[in-house]
Residue, then its C-alpha position, 0 to 999 in steps of 0.5 A: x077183687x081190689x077196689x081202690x076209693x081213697x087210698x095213696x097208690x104212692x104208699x103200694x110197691x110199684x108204684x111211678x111217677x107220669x105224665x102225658x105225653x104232648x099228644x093233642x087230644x080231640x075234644x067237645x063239650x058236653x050240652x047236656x048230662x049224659x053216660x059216656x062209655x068208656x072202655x073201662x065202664x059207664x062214667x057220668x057227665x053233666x053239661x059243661x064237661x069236656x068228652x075227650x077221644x084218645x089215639x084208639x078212639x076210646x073217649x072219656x069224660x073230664x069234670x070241667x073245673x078240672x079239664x081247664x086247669x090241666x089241659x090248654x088248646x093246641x089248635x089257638x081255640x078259646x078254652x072251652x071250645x070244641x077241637x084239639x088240647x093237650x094235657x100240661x106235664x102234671x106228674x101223677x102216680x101209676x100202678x101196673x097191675x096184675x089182677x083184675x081190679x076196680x077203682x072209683x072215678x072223681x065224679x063216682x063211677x067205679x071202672x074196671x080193669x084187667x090184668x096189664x091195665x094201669x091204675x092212674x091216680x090224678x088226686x086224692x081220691x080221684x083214679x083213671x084206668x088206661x089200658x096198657x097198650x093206650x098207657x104206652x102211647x100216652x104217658x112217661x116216666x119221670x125222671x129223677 
């Protein structure tokens, strides 16, 4: 089974350009440390984190520093509080992939995923996985 940790998936054939789609996502920020389940494993998250639910009520944890750069309030609340955010369109590059594979988070959990999973990669060294049904509903190309 691959495991990705630092490599550029940009350089690998297949690879595309995304961004979130505009959807509000519903968020709360984390009080204490904890290990969120994710549907792609077991993810840390210390005090301050965002903890955001997607459209199938799958939840995952962002690192704060990183969560306030690329997402805003959709509903007029402060940055930082609880309720509803939408990601800015940020490109990032996206894998499909046909094997089962691993890869590891920013903050150093490794998730894992499956066959038709997509291998999302935000910066150097810092991955996502989104299942493909949820990658559908959630991203798009980006043109040009």
């Amino acid at each position: 089974m691959r495991v990705f940790t630092t490599e550029d998936i940009r350089q690998l054939p297949g690879w595309c350009a995304v961004v979130k789609k505009p959807n509000p996502v519903q968020v709360r920020f984390a009080t204490q440390a904890g290990t969120l389940a994710t549907l792609e494993g077991l993810v840390p998250y210390v005090p301050g984190d965002a903890l955001l639910q997607g459209p199938q009520q799958e939840m995952w944890p962002v690192a704060y520093d990183y969560f306030r750069k690329v997402y805003a309030p959709a509903s007029g609340q402060p940055m930082g509080q609880p309720g509803a955010y939408c990601k800015q369109p940020t490109p990032v590059a996206a894998l499909p992939m046909a094997e089962p594979f691993s890869a590891r988070t920013g903050q150093g959990a490794v998730l894992h995923g499956k066959p038709g999973d997509w291998l999302v990669q935000y910066a150097a060294g810092h991955f996502g996985i989104v299942g493909g049904d949820i990658f559908t509903q959630t991203y798009d190309a980006v043109e040009g």
